[in-house]
C-alpha positions in Angstrom: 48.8 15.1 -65.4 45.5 13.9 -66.7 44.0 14.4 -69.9 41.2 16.7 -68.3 43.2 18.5 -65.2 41.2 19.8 -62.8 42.1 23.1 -61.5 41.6 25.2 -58.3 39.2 28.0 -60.5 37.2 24.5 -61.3 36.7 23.7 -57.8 33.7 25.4 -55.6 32.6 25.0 -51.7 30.3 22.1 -51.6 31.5 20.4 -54.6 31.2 17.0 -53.6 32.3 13.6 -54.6 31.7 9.8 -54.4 33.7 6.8 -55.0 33.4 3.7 -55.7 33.2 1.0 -53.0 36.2 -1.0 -52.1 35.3 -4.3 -50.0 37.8 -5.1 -47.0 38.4 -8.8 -47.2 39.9 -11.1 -44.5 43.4 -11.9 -46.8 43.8 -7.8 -46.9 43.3 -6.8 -43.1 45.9 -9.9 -42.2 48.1 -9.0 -44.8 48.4 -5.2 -44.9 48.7 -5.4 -40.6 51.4 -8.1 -41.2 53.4 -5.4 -42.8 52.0 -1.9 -41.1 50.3 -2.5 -37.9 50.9 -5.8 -36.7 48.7 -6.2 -33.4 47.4 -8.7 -32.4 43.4 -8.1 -33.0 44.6 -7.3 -36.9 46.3 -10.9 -37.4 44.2 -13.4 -36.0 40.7 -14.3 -35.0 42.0 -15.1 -31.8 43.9 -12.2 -31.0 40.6 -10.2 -32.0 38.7 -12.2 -29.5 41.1 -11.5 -26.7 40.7 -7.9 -27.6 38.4 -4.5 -26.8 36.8 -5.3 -30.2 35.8 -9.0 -29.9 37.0 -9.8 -33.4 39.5 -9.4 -35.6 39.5 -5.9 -37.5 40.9 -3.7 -40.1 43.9 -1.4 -39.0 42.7 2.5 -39.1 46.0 2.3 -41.2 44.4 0.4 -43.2 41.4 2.1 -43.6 43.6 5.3 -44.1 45.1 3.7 -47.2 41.9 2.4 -48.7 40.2 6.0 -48.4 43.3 7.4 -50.3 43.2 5.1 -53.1 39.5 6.0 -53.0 40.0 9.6 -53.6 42.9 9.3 -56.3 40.8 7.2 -58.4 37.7 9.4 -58.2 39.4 12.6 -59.7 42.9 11.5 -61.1 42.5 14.6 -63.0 43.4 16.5 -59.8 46.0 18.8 -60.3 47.5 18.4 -57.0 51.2 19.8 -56.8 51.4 18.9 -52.6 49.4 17.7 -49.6 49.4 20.1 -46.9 47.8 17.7 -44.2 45.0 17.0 -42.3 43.0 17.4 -39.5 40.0 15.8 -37.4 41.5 12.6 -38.3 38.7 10.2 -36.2 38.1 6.4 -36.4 34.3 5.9 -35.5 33.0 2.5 -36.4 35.4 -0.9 -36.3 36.1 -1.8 -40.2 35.2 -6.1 -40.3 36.0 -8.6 -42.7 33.2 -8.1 -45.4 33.0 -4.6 -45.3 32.5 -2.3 -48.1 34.1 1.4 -47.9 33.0 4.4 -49.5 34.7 7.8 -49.6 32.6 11.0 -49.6 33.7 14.7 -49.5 32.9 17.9 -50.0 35.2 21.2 -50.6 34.8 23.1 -47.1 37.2 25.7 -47.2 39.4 27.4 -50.8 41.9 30.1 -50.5 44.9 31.5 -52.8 48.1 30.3 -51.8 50.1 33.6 -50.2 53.8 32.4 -51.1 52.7 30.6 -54.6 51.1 32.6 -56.6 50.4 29.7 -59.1 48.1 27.6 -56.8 45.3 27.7 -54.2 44.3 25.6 -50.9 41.4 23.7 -51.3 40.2 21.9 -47.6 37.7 18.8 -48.6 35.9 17.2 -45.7 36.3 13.7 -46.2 33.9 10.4 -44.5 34.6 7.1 -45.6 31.1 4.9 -45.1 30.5 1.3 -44.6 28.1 -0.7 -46.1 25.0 0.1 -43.3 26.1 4.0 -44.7 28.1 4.6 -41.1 31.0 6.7 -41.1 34.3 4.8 -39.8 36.4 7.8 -40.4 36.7 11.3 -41.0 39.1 14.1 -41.4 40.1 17.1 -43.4 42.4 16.9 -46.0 44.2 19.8 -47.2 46.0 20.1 -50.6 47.7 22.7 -52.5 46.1 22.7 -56.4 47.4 24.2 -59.4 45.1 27.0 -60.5 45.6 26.5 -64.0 47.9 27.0 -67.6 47.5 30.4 -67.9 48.6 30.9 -63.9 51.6 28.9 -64.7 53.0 30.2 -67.5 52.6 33.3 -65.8 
């Protein structure tokens, strides 16, 4: 846990958050679909010509992984005990070579949790942005958040 935790009673709807950008090179598409998704418009510049896309492009595996390092490193103070899921996952806009991601959300939806007295739901909206500010993919992310000391010594 993090020197300043952030609790469920410190979140709010509509808190939102930023993070810093994280550029997608070349080396990292080819290498990350070599292990994880290896078609062929994520391996080659050829097999992204011969493709729907024209080019070679970033896995939306890929793309997953880079917005969840994102979010980790913008509030590591989290006090996140699980990840319930999400939903709405959507892949809008082709991540290239070159491109620069950004991760925005915003608390949508906070409940108690009704088996776990100890922790609440919190339900961000998340959008992860290029450079040009379009969103290349979206979902809500669920996690269960400890409320606080006093909660779980209690």
């Amino acid at each position: 846990m993090s020197a300043n935790p952030i609790y469920y009673d410190d979140l709010h709807i509509g808190r939102r958050v930023e993070t810093a950008w994280h550029e997608m090179t070349r080396e990292a598409i080819i290498a990350f679909a070599r292990d994880f998704d290896p078609q062929p418009f994520h391996l080659t510049d050829e097999g992204g010509k011969a493709s729907a896309f024209g080019r070679l492009v970033a896995s939306g595996l890929h793309t997953f992984a880079v917005f969840n390092k994102l979010r980790l490193a913008t509030e590591p103070g989290l006090a996140i005990t699980a990840g319930l899921g999400f939903d709405k996952l959507r892949f809008m806009v082709p991540v290239d070579p070159g491109d620069r991601l950004q991760v925005r959300g915003e608390v949508f939806e906070k409940r108690l949790s009704g088996s776990k007295p100890d922790r609440g739901v919190v339900g961000w909206k998340y959008q992860s942005v290029n450079q040009r500010g379009e969103p290349v993919m979206g979902l809500e992310f669920f996690l269960m958040i400890a409320k606080g000391p006093e909660a779980m010594a209690g």
